[in-house]
N, C-alpha and C positions, 0 to 999 in steps of 0.2 A: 535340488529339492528332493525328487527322486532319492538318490541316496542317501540324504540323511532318514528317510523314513525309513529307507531297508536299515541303516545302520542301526533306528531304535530298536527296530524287532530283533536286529542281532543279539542286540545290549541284552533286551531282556532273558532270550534261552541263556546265553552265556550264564546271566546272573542265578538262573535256575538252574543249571548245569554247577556251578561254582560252587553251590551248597548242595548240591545232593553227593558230592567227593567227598564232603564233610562226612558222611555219615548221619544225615536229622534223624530224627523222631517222625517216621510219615504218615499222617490220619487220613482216613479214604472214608465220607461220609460213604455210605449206600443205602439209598431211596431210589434209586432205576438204575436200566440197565451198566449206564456209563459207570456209574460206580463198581460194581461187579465187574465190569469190562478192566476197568481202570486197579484191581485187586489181579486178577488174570494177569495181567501184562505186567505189574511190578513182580509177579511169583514169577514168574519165565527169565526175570531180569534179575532174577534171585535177592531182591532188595524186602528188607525188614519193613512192616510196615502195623499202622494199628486199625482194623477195620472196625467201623462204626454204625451198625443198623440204626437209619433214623426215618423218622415218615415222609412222603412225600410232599405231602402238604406242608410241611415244619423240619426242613431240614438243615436246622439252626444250633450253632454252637449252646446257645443255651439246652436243647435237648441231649445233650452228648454227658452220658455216665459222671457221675462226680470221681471213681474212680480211673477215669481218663483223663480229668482234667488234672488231678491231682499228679499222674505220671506225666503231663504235660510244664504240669509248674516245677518239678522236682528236676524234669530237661532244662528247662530255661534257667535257674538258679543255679544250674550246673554247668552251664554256657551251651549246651548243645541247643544245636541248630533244630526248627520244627516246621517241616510243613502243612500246610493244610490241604487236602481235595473238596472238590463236593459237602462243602461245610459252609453254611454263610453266617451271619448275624455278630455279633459285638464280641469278639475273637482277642484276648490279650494282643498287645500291639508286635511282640515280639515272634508273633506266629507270621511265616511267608504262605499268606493267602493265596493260591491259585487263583486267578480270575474264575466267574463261570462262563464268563464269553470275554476275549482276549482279543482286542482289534490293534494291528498293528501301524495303519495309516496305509497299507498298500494300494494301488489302482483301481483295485477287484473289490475291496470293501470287503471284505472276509475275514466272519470273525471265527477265534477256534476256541473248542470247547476245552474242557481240562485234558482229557483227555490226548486232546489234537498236541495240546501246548507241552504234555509229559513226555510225549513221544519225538518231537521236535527237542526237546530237552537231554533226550538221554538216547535218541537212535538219529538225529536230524533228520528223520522224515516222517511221515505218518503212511501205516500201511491203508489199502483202499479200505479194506472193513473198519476200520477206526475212524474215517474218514464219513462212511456212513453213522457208524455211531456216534460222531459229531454234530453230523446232520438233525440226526433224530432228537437230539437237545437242544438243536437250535428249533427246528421247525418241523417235527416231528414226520411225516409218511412225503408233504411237500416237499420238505428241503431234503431228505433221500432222494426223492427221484431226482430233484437237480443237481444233486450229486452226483448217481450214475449216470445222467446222461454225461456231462464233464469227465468223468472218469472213463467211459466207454467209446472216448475220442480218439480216429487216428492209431496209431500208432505203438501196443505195447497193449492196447485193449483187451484182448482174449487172456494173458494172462495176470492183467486187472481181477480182468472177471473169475479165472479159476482158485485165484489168492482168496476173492471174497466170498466164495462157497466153501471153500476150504478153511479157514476161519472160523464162519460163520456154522460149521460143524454138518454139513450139508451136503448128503454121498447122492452118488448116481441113482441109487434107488431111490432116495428122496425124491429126485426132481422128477423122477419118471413118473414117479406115483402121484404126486402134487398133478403135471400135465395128464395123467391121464383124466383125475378124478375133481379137479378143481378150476384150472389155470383158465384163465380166458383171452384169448389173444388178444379181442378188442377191448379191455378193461378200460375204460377209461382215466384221462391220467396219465397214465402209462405209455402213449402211442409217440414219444420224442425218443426214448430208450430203442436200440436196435434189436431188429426182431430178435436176432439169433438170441442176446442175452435175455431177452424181456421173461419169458417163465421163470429162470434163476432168478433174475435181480426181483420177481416180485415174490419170489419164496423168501426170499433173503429180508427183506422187509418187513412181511408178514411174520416171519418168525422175530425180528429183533422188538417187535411190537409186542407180542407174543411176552416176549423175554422181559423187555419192558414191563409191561404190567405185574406179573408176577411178581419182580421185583418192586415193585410199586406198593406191593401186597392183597391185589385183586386176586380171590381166590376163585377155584373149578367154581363155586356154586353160583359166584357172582357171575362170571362168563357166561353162565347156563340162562341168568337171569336178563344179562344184556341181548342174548340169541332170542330169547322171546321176547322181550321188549320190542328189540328190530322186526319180529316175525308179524308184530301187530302195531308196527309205525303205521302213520297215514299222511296228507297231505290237506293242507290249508292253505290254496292257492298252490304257488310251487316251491313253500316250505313245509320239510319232514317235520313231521311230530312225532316224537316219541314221548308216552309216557314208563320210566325208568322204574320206577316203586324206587327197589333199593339198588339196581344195578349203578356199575359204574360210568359216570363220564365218557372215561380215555374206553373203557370196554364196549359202548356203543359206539360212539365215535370214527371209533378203528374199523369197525361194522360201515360204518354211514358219512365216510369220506367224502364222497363223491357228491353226497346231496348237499355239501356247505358252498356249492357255485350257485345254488339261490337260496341256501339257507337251512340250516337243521335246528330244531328245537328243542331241544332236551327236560323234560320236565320231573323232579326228583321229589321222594316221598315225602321228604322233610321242608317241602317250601321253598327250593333251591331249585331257578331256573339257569339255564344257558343257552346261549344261540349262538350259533356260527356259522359265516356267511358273509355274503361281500359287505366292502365295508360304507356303502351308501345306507343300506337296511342298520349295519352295529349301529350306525350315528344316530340314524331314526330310535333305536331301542335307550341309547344315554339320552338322546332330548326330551323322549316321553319319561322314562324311570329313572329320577334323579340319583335314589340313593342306588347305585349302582359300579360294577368293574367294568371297563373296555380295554382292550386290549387288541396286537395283531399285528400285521403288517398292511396299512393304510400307502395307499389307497386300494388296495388290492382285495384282502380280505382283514376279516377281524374276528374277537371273541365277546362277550356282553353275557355278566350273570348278574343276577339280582336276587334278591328275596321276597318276593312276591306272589299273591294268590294264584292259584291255578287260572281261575276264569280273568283275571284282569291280564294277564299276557296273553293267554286265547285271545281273547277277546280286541288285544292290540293288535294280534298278528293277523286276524280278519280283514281290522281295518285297514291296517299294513298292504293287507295283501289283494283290498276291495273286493274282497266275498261278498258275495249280497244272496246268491242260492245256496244255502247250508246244509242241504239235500247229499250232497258230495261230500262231504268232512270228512266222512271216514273211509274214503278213496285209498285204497293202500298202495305205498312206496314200493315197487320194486328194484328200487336202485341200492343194491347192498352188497356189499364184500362178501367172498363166501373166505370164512375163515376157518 
């Protein structure tokens, strides 16, 4: 049984391997870092390709140029082969979809992102920093650290570790200056990764986050706006509150990691809530707000946004959190990323 499960994953690179000899037409959506990563690594591979800025929110074949799609049907009518990256939504049938997450049936239950599955396609392995930037579209700052810690195992470790600073564009001065002026050994999170790597690996992080968002299209002033948002979080029992105005999401977030082990609140100018946080409190937030999104990884943690008033999610997260002296509410978080 074993084997025939490694022999599917074989089938599959094979079959991705099989058409990229062809010479296709290759589309690389890019709305975050992977796509931009995944543009990087076909130019090193010297392979033709058509890059495609699409939004993060909607990074969907139907947003893709009609002058692309037009050099997409003029390929197909001509027999040539077409792939797709980082492109989802209702895709002519004749395009070879990449997955965004590729599960092969393995022991490990590991899935790879497009990236993981290109590189496994055209070099049979995937380098460690690709590996993290896999991570980070699965499960974004989480599933990097269980990354590195798995990668920073035994044997071959150290230059693991020098590959994915080296990569990740990350000189001696950097890290020196990161530890002098930032790095915190006891970071939480953090304390399974081995000391020696732990300042790198969390520079390494920090910046593919970093890289991420931009790519995302969070710009300097929204980042400015997140830093102040977090500078005036507070606590409602022992979940963060943030009021966001118009900062982003993923730009506080990335700030206020650490507080989603009992829960972050993110409150947004336009009537857009979210919360992140274990996943006994998501549950409680989908049983009071019907019309609502959850998401996550259950039973462990989760995601829950809605569109509802400011005071009626306050006001659940009180009772959530059985406030009853309101005296304290604007207790502030000091638990936050220095980025």
């Amino acid at each position: 049984m074993k084997g025939s499960k490694a022999m599917k994953k074989d089938d599959y690179f094979v079959g991705i391997r099989e058409i990229l000899k062809q010479n296709p037409l290759i589309l690389v959506g890019v709305s975050d870092i992977e796509g931009e990563e995944i543009c990087h690594f076909l130019k090193k591979e010297q392979r033709e390709f058509e890059s495609i800025k699409l939004k993060n929110e909607s990074p969907f074949w139907e947003e893709v140029p009609a002058d692309i799609k037009e050099k997409v049907n003029s390929a197909i009518l001509s027999g040539k082969k077409v792939i797709s990256l980082c492109i989802r939504g209702n895709m002519p049938e004749a395009i070879f979809s990449i997955a965004s997450a590729w599960h092969g049936g393995d022991d490990e239950n590991k899935q790879f992102s497009p990236i993981e599955q290109l590189s496994l396609a055209i070099k049979k392995e995937v380098s460690p920093y690709h590996r993290l930037i896999g991570a980070n579209s699965r499960g974004v700052i989480y599933a990097m650290r269980d990354e590195a810690v798995e990668l920073l195992k035994g044997f071959g470790a150290r230059s693991k570790y020098k590959s994915i600073l080296k990569d990740a564009g990350i000189s001696d001065y950097d890290l020196e200056d990161y530890k002098q002026k930032i790095y915190d050994s006891g970071e939480a999170g953090m304390e399974r990764i081995p000391e020696t790597y732990r300042a790198g690996i969390g520079l390494v992080i920090k910046e593919i986050r970093k890289k991420d968002r931009a790519a995302q299209g969070i710009t300097a002033e929204q980042e400015l706006q997140a830093e102040r948002a977090v500078i005036k979080s507070y606590l409602i029992g022992s979940v963060t509150v943030v009021d966001m105005f118009d900062a982003k999401p993923a730009a506080v977030f990335d700030r206020l990691v650490e507080t989603e082990k009992y829960g972050l609140l993110m409150l947004s100018a336009n009537g857009e809530s979210y919360f992140l946080g274990p996943w006994s409190k998501v549950k409680k937030f989908e049983e009071h707000f019907l019309e609502s999104e959850v998401g996550g990884e259950p039973p462990i943690r989760g995601h829950w946004s809605g569109k509802y008033s400011r005071p009626l999610v306050v006001d659940f997260v009180e009772s959530m959190e059985k406030v009853k002296d309101k005296k304290n509410l604007n207790q502030r978080s000091e638990l936050f990323m220095k980025l």
